[in-house]
N, C-alpha and C positions, 0 to 999 in steps of 0.2 A: 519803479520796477521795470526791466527790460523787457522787451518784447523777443522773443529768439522761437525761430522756426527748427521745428526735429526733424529729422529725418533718420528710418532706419535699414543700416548696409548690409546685404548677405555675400562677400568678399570669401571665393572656394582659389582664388591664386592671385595673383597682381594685376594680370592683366584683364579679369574682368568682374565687374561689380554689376548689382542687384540691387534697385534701391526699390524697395516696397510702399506701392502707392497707396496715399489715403489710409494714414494705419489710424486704427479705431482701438484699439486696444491692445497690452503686451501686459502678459504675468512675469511683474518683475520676479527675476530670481530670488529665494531669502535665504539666508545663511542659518547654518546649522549642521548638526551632525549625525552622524544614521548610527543611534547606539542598537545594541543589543540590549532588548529588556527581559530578561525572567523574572515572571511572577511566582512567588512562594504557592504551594494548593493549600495548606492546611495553617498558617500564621501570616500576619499583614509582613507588608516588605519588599522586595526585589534586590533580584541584582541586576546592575547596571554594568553590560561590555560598553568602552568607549570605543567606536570607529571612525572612519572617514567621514569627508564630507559627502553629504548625500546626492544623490542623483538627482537633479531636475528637469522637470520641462519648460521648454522656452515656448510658447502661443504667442503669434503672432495675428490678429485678427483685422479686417481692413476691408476697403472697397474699390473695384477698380472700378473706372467709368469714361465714358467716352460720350461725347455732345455729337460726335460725326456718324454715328449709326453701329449696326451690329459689326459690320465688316471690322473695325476697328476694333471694336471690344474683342475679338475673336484673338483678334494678331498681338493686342494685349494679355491675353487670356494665355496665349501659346508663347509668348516670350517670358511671361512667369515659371510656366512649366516646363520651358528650356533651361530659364537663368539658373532656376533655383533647384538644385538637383540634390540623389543623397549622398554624396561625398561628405568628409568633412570639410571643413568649412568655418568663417570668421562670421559672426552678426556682431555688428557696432550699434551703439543709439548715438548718433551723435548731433548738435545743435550749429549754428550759423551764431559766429559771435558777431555783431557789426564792430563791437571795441577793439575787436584784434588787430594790431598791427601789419598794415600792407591796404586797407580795405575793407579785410573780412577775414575771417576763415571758419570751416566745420573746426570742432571741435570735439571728444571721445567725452563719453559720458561712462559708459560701460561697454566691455569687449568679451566678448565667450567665443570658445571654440566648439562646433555642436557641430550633431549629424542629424539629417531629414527623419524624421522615425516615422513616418504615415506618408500617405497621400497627402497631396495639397487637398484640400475639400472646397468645392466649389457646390452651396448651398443650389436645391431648383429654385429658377426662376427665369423667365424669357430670354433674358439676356440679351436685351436692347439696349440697354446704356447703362446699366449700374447691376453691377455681381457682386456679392459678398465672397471672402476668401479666409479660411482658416489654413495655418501653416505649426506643424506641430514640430520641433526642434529636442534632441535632448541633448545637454551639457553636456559636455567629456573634459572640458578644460576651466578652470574660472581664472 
């Protein structure tokens, strides 16, 4: 079995990308469909409207951290909340194949088009070398 490193991109135009350190956690998307259900009051049953596909949220969970002191966690901290703004926007998951031809290359695993719908959340804690970070996204594209 291969060994292959992830990494995941939050790409708002071509010329600059976002790559999110230390991810800890991501709610894969799941497929399905947002029906309309009515329940019958007075006999078992329903009717089922079939709709679109449903809205989700993309969570992104993770940690930054820095060996070199707070200073640097700070400018890590602030270059998150410059990169990743709420525009829409591309998140990629994508891996490092070492088999691909050339050397190497990332590789797309899954690509959504999603907008910021919160605050980044930035758990308390000292913030001397290791912050946790929640990033809440929601799909508008699959």
């Amino acid at each position: 079995m291969a060994n292959y490193t992830v990494r995941v991109v939050y790409n708002k135009d071509l010329a600059s990308e976002y790559v999110f350190p230390l991810v800890q956690g991501i709610t894969e998307p799941k497929a399905g469909t947002k029906d309309t259900i009515i329940n019958g009051r007075r006999a078992d049953g329903a009717i089922v409207i079939p709709g679109g596909k449903q809205s989700q949220e993309l969570v992104i969970k993770g940690k930054i951290w820095s060996d070199t002191g707070y200073a640097d966690l700070m400018t890590k901290l602030n270059t998150m909340k410059s990169g990743i703004g709420s525009d829409v926007a591309t998140i990629t998951k994508e891996y490092w194949n070492p088999d691909a031809s050339g050397g190497g290359a990332w590789e797309t695993t899954w690509a959504y088009t999603v907008k910021r719908i919160e605050p980044i959340v930035f758990p308390d804690s000292m913030q001397t070398d290791i912050q946790d970070y929640t990033v809440t996204f929601l799909i508008i594209s699959y």
